[in-house]
SERO-486296 format. One line per 8 residues: number of its first residue (from 1); their letters; for each residue x, y, z of N, C-alpha, C, CB. Coordinates in nm, 4 decimals. Glycine has a CB too. Layout:
# residues N
NUM> A> X/Y/Z/X/Y/Z/X/Y/Z/X/Y/Z | ...
END
This chain:
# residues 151
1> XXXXXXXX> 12.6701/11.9569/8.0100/12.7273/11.9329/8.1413/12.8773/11.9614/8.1393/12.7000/11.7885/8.1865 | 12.9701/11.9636/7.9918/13.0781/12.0022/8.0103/13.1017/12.1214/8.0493/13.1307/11.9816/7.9300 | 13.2644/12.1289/8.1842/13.2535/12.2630/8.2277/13.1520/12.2769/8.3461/13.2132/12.3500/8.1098 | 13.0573/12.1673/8.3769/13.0114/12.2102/8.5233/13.0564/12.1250/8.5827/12.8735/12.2264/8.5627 | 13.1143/12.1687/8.7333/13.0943/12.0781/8.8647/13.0056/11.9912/8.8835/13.0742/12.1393/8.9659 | 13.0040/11.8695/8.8545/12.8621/11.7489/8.9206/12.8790/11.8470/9.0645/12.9114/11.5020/8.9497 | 12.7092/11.8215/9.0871/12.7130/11.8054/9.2404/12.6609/11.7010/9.3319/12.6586/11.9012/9.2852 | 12.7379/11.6956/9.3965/12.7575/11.5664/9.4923/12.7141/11.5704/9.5860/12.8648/11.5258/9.5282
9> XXXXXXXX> 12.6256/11.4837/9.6471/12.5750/11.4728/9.8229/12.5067/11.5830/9.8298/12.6965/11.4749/9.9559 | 12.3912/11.5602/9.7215/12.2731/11.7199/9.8221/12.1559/11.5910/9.8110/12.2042/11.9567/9.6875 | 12.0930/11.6392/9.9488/12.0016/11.5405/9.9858/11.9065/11.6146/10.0160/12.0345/11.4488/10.0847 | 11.7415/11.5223/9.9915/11.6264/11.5792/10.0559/11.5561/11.5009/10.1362/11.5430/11.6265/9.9733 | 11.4728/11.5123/10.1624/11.3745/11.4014/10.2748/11.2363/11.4950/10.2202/11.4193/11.4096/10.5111 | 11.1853/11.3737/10.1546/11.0638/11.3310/10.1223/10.9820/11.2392/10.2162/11.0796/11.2746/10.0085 | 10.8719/11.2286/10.2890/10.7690/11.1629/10.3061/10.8039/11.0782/10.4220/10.7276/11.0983/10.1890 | 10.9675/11.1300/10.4900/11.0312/11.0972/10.6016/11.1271/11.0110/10.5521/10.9501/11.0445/10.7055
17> XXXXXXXX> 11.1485/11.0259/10.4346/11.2150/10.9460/10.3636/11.3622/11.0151/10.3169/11.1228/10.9061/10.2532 | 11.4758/10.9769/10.3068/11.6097/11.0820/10.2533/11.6551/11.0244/10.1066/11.7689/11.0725/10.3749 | 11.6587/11.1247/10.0819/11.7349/11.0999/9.8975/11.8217/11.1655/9.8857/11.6592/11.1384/9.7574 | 11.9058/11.1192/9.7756/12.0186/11.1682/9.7538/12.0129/11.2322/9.6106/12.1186/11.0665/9.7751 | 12.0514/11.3245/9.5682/12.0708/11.3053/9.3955/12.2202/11.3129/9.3316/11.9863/11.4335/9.3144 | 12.1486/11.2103/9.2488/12.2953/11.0967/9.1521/12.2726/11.2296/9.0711/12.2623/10.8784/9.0423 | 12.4021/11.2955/9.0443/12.4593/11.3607/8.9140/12.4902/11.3011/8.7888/12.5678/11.4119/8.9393 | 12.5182/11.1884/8.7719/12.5351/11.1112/8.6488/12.3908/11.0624/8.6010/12.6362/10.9854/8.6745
25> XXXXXXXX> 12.3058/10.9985/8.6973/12.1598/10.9519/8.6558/12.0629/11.1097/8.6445/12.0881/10.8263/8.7989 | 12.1256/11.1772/8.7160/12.0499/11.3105/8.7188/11.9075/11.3173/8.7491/12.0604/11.3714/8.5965 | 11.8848/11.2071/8.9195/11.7397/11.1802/8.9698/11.8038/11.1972/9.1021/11.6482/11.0251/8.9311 | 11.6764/11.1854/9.1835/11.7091/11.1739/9.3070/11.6638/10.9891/9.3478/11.6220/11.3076/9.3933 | 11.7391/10.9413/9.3746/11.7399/10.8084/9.4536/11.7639/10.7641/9.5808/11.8054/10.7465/9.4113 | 11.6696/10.6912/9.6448/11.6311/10.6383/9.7994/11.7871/10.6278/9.8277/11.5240/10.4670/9.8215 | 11.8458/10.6814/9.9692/11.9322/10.6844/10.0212/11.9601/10.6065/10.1005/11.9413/10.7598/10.0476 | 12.0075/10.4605/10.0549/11.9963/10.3313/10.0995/12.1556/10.3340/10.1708/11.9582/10.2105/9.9664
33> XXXXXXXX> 12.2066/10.2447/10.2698/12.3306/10.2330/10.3089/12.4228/10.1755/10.1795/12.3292/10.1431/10.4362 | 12.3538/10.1052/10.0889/12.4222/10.0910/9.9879/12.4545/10.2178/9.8772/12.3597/9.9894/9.9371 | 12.3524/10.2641/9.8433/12.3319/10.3607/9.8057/12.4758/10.4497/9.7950/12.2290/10.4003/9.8819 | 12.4737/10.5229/9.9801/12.5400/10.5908/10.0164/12.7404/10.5566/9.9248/12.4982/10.5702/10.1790 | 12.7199/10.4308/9.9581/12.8447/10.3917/9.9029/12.8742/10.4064/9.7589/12.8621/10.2663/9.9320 | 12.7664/10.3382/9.6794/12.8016/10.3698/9.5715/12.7764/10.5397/9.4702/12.7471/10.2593/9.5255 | 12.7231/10.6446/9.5732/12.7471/10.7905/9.5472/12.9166/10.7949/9.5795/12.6410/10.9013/9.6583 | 12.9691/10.7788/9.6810/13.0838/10.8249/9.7140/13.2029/10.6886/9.6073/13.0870/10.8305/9.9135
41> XXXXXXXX> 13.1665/10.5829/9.5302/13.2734/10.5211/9.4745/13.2545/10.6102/9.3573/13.2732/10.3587/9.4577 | 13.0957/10.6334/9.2884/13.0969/10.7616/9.1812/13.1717/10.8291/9.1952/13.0045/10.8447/9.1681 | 13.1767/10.9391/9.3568/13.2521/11.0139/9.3462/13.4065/10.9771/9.3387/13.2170/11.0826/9.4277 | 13.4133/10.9320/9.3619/13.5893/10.8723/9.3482/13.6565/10.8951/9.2288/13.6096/10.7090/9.3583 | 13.5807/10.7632/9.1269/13.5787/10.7444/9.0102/13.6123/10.8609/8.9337/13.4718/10.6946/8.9830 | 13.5141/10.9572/8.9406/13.4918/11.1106/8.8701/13.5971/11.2066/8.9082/13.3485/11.1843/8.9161 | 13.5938/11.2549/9.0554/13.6990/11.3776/9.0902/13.8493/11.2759/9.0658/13.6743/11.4569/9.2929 | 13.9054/11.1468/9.1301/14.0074/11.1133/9.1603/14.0685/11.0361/9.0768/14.0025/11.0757/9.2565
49> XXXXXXXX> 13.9721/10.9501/9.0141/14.0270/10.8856/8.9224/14.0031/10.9279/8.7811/13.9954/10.7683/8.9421 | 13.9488/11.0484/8.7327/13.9462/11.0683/8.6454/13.8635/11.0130/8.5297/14.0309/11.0691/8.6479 | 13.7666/10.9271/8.5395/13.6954/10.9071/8.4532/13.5680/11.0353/8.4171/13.6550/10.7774/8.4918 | 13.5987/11.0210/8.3060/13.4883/11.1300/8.2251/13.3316/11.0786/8.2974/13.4886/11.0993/8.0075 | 13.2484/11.1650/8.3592/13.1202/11.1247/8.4172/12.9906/11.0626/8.2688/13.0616/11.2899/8.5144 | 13.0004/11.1112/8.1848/12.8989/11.0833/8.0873/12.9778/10.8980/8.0173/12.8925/11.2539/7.9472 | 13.0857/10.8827/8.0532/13.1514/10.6927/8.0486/13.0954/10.6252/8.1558/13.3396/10.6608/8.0760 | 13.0342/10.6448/8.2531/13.0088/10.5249/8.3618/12.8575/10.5522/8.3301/13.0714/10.5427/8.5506
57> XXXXXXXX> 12.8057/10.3996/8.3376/12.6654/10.3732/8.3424/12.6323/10.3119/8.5095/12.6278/10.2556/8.2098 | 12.5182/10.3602/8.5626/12.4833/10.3074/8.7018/12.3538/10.2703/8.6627/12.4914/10.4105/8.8344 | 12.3554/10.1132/8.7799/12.2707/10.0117/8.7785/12.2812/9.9909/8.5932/12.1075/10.0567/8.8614 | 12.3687/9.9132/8.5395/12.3622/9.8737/8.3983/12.3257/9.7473/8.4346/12.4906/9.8884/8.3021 | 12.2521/9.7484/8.2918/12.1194/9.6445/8.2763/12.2635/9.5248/8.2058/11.9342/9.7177/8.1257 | 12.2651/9.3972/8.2275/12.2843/9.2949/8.1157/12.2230/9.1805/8.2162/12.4627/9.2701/8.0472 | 12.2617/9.0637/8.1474/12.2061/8.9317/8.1486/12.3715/8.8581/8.0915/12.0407/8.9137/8.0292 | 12.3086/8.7612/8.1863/12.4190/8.6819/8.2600/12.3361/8.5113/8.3082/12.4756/8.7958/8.4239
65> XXXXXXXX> 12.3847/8.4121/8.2173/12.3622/8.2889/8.1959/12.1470/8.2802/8.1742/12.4513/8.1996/8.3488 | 12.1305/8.4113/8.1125/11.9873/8.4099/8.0236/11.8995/8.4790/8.1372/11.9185/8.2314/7.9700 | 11.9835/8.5334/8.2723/11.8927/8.6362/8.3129/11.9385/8.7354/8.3560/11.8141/8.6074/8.3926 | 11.8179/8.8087/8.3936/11.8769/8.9780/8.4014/11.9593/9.0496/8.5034/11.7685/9.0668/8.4073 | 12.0523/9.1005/8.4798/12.0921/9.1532/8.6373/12.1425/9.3110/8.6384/12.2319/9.0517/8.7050 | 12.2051/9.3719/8.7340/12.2168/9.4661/8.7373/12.3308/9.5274/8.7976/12.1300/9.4883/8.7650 | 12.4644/9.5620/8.7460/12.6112/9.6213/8.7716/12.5229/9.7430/8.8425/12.7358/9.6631/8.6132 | 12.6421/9.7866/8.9666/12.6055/9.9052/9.0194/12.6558/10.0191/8.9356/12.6505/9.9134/9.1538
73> XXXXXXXX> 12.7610/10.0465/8.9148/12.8526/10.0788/8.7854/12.9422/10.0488/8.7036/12.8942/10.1373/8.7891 | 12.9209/10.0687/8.5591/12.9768/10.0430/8.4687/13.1486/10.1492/8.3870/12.8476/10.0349/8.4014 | 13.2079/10.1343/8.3811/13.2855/10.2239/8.3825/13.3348/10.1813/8.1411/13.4286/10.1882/8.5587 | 13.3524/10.2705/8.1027/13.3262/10.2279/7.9368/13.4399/10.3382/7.8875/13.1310/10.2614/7.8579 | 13.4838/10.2734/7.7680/13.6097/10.3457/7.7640/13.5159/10.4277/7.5962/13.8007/10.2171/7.7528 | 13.5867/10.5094/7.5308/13.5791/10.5793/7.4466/13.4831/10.5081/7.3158/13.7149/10.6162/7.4273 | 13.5591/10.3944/7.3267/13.4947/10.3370/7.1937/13.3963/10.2155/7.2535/13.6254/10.2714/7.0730 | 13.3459/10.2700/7.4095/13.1894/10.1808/7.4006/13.2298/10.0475/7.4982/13.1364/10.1152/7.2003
81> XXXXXXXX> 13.4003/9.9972/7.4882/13.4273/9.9214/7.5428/13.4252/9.9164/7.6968/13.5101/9.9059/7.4923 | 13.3402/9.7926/7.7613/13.3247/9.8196/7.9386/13.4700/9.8099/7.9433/13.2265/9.6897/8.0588 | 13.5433/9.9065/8.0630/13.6769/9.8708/8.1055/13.6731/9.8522/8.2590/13.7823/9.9811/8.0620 | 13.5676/9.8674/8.3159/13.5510/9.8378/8.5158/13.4105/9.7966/8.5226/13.5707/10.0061/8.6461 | 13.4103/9.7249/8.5897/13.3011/9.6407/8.6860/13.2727/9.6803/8.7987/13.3321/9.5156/8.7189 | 13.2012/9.8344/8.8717/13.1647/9.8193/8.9907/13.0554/9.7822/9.0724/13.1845/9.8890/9.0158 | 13.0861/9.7149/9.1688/13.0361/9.6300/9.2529/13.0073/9.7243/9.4007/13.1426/9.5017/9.2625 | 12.9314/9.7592/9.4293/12.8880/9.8366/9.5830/12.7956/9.7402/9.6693/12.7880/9.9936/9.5577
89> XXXXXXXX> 12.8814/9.7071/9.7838/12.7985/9.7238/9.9172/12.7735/9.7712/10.0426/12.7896/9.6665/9.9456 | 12.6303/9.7350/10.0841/12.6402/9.8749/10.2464/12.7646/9.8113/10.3011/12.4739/9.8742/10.4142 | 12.7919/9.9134/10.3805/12.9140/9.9397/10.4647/12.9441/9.8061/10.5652/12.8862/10.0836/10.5577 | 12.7722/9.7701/10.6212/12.7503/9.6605/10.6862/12.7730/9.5171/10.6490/12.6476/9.6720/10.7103 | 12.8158/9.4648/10.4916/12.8090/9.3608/10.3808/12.9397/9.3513/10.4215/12.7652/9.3895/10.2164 | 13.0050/9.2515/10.4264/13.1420/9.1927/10.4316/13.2079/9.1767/10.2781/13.1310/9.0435/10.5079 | 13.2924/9.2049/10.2292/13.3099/9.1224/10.0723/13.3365/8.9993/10.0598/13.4122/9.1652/9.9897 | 13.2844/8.9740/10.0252/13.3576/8.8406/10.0730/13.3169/8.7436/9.9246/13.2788/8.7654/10.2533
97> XXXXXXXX> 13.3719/8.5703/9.9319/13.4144/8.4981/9.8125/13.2599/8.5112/9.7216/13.4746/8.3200/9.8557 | 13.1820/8.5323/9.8062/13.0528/8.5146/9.6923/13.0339/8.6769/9.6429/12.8768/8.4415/9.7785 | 13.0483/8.7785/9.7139/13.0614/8.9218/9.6738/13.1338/8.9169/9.5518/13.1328/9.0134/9.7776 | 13.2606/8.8517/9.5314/13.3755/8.8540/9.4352/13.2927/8.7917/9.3306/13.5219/8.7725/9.4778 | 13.2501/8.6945/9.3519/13.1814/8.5923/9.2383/13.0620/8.6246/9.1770/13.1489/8.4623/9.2910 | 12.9955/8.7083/9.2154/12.8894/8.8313/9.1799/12.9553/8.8578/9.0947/12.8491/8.9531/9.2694 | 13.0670/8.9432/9.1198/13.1285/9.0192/9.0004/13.1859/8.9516/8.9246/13.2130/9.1117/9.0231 | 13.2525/8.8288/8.9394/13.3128/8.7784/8.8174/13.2331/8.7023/8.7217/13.4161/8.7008/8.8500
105> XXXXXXXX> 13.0786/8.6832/8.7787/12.9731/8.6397/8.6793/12.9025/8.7706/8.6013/12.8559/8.5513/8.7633 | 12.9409/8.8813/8.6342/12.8757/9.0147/8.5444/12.9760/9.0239/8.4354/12.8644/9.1795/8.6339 | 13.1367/8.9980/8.4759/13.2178/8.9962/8.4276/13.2261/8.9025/8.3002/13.2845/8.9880/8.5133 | 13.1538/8.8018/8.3216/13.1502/8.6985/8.2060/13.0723/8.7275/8.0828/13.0966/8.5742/8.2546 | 13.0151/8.8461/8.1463/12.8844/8.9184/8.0224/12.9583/9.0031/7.9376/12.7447/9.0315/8.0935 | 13.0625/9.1085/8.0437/13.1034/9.2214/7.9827/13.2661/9.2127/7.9269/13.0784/9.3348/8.0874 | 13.3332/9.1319/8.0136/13.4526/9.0837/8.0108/13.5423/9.2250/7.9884/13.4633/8.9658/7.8978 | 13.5595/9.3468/8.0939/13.6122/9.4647/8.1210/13.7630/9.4301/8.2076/13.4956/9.5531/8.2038
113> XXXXXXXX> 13.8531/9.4883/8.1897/13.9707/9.4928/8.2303/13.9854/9.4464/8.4020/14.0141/9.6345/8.1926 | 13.8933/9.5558/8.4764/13.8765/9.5458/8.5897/13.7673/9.5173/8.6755/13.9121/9.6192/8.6112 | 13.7998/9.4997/8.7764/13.6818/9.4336/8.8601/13.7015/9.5143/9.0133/13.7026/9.2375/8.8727 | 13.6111/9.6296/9.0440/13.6249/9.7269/9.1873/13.5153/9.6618/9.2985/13.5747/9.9178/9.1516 | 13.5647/9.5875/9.3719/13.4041/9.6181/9.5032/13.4609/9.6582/9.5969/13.2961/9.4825/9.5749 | 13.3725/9.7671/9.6405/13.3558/9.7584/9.7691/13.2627/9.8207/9.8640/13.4482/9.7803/9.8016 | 13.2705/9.8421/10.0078/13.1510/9.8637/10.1033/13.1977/9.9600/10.1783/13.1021/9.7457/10.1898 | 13.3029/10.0410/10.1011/13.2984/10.1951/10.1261/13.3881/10.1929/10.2731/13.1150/10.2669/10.1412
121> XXXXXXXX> 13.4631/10.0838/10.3378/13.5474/10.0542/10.4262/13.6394/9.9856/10.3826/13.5027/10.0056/10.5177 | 13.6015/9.8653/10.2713/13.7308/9.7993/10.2403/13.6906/9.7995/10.0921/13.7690/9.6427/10.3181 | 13.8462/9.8530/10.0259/13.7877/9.8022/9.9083/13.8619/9.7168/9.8015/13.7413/9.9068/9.8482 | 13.8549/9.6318/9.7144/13.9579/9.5929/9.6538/13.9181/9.6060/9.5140/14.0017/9.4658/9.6961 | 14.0558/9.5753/9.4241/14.0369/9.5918/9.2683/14.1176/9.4984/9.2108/14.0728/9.7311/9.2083 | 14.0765/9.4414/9.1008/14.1187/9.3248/9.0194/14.1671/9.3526/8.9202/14.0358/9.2421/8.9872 | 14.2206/9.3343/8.8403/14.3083/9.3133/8.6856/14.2602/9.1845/8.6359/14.4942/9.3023/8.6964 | 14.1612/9.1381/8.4995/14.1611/8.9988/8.4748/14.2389/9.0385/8.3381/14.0022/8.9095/8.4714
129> XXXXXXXX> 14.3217/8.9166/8.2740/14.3976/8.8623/8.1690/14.3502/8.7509/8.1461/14.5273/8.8525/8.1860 | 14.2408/8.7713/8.0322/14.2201/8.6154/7.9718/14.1979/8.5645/8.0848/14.3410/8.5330/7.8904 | 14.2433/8.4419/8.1407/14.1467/8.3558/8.2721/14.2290/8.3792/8.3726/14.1156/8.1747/8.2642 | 14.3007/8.4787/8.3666/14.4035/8.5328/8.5157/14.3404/8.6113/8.5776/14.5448/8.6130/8.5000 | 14.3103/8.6552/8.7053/14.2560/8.7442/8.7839/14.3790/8.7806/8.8767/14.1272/8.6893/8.8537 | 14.3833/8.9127/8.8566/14.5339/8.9557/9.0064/14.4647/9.0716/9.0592/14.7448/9.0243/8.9439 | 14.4784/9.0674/9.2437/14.4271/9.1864/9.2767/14.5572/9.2538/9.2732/14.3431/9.1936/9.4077 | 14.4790/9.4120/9.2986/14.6046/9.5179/9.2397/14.5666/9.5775/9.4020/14.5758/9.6516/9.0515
137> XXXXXXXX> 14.7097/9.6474/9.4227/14.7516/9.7465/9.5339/14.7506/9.9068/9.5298/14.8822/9.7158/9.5595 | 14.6596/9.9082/9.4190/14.6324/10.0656/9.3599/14.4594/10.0549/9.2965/14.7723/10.1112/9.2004 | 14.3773/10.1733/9.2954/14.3410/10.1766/9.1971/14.3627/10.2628/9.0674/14.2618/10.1718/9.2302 | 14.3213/10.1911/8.9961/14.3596/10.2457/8.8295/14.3030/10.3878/8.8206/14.2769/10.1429/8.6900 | 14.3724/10.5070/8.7707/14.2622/10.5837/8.6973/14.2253/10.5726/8.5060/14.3097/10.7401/8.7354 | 14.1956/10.6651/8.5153/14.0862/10.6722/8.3711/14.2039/10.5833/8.2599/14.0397/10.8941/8.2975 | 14.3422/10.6945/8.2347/14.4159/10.6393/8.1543/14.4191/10.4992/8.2006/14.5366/10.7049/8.1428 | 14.4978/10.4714/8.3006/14.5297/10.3486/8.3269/14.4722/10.1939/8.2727/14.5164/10.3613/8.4409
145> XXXXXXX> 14.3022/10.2350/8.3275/14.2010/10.1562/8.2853/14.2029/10.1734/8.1150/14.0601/10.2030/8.3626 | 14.2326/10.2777/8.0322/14.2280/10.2409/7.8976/14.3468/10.2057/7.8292/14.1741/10.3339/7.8317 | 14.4674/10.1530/7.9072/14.5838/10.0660/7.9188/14.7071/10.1969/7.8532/14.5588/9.8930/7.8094 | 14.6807/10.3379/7.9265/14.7917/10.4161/7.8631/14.9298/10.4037/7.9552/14.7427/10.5778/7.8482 | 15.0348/10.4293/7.9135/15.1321/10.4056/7.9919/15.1745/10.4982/8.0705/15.2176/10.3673/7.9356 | 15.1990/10.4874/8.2266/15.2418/10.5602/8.3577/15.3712/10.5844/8.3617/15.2129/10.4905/8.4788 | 15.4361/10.7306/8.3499/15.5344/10.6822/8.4205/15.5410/10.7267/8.5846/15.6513/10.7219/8.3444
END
C-alpha cells in the first residue's frame, strides 16, 4: 500500500442498502450516520494530520473493567504504543459528559496521550497527564501525538 493514494468515499448500494469502503479495514461497511463520520475523522487523521494509515486500528477490540468494548479508532505510535483514542458519533449525538466518559473509560485500558470525539460538527481533543485531562485548541498531528517538538 506504500506509495498508493487510500481511496476515500467510494460507495455502493447493495440490496438498497449503501456502503462505503474503509481503506484502512479494506471492506466495504454499512454506511451508518455514524459511520459516515468516522470515514471522514479517518480521513483527517491520514491526509491532515499525518498519521501513517497502517498505525490506526478501527473498531479496536479491548476490555474495560472485565468487558468487551470497542474504540472506533485507535491511533498507535511506532513502537505499538496507543497515542489517540477516537471516539465517533452520528452527526445527530450531542457530545456530551457521558460521550467524554466513554472515552475516558477506554482510556483506562489503553492510557494513550489523547482523547478525539467527535460527531463530525463539533469536535474536541484532550491531552491526559497522569490524572490531568486538558482540552486542547488544536488538533495534534502524527509528530505531535508522538511528543516531537513544533516549532
Amino acid at each position: 500500500m506504500k506509495g498508493d493514494r487510500l481511496q476515500w468515499f467510494k460507495t455502493e448500494e447493495r440490496e438498497g442498502r449503501n456502503y462505503v469502503f474503509d481503506p484502512l479495514r479494506r471492506r466495504l461497511v454499512l454506511l451508518t450516520p455514524e459511520e459516515m463520520v468516522r470515514q471522514r475523522a479517518l480521513y483527517f487523521l491520514v491526509e491532515y494530520l499525518k498519521v501513517p494509515a497502517g498505525l490506526i486500528a478501527v473498531e479496536y477490540s479491548l476490555k474495560v473493567n472485565g468487558l468487551d468494548k470497542r474504540a472506533d479508532a485507535v491511533v498507535f505510535g511506532v513502537d505499538g504504543r496507543p497515542l489517540m483514542i477516537v471516539e465517533c458519533k452520528a452527526g445527530s449525538v450531542p457530545l456530551t459528559q457521558a460521550v467524554l466518559e466513554q472515552a475516558v473509560r477506554y482510556h483506562s485500558a489503553l492510557r494513550p496521550r489523547y482523547l478525539l470525539l467527535t460527531n463530525g460538527t463539533v469536535t474536541y481533543c484532550y491531552q491526559v497527564e497522569g490524572q490531568s485531562m486538558s482540552p486542547l485548541d488544536h488538533l495534534p498531528d502524527y509528530g505531535e501525538m508522538r511528543g516531537e517538538a513544533h516549532e
